[in-house]
C-alpha positions in Angstrom: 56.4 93.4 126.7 58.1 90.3 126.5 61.9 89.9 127.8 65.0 89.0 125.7 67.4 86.7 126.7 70.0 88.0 129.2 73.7 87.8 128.7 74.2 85.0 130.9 71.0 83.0 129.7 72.6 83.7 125.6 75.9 82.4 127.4 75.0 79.3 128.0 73.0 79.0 124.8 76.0 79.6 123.0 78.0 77.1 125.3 75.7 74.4 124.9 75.6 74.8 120.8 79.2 75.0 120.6 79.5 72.2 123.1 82.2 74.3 125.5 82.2 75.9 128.7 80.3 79.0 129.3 83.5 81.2 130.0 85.1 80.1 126.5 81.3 81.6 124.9 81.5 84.8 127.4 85.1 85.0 126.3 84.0 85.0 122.4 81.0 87.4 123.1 83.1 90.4 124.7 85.6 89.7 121.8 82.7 90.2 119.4 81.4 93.2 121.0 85.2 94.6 121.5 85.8 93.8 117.9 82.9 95.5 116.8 82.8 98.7 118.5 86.8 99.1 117.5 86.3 98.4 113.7 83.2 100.8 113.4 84.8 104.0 115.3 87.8 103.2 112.9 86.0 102.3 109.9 82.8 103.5 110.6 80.4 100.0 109.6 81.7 96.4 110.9 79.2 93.9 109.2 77.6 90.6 111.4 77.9 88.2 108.4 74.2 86.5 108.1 72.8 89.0 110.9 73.2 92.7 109.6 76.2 95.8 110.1 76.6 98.5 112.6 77.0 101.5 110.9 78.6 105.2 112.1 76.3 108.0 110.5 76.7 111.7 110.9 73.3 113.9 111.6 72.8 117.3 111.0 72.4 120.2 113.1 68.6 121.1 113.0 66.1 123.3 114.3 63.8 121.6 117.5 61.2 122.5 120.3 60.9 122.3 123.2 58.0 120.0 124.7 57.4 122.0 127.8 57.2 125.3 126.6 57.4 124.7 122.8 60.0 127.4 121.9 62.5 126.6 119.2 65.8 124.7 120.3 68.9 124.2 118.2 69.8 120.8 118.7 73.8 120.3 117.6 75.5 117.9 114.8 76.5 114.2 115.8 77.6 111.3 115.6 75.4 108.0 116.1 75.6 104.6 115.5 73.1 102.4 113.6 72.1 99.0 112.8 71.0 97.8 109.7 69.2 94.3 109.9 70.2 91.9 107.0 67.4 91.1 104.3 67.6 87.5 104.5 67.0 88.2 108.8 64.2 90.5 107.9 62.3 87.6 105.3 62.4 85.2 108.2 61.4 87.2 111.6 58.8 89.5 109.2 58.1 87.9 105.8 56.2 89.7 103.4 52.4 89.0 103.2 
């Protein structure tokens, strides 16, 4: 499997598009990341313009197994967090054939 890029390699990505140091770009990063995480517990989606939205979604309680042994499990209600990928992101990475 092939590796993404690392926080500090997308750092200085970022630094050397927006032609600034690479603590200004780390600065704007955790901002982004701080932002988001606030505005979707609050709100429950914060949208990326032009990339896609996190989005808060409740799940049901359901009925499971268990692997091992294969006996039925109850497996509780929650809370998770999603992203949703924007079309115009999907048509370029994975265009329809």
């Amino acid at each position: 499997m092939a590796a993404g890029m690392t926080k500090t390699q997308l750092v200085r990505h970022m630094a050397e598009k927006l032609e600034t140091n690479n603590k200004t770009a780390a600065t704007f990063l955790e901002t982004l990341a701080e932002t988001a995480i606030k505005e979707t517990k609050k709100n429950g989606v914060f949208v990326i313009p032009g990339l896609g939205r996190l989005v808060k979604s409740n799940r049901k309680a359901r009925m499971g197994r268990n692997p091992q042994t294969g006996e039925p499990i109850k497996i509780a209600a929650k809370t998770v967090v999603k992203f949703r990928v924007a079309k115009a992101v999907k048509d370029v990475i994975a265009p329809k054939k």
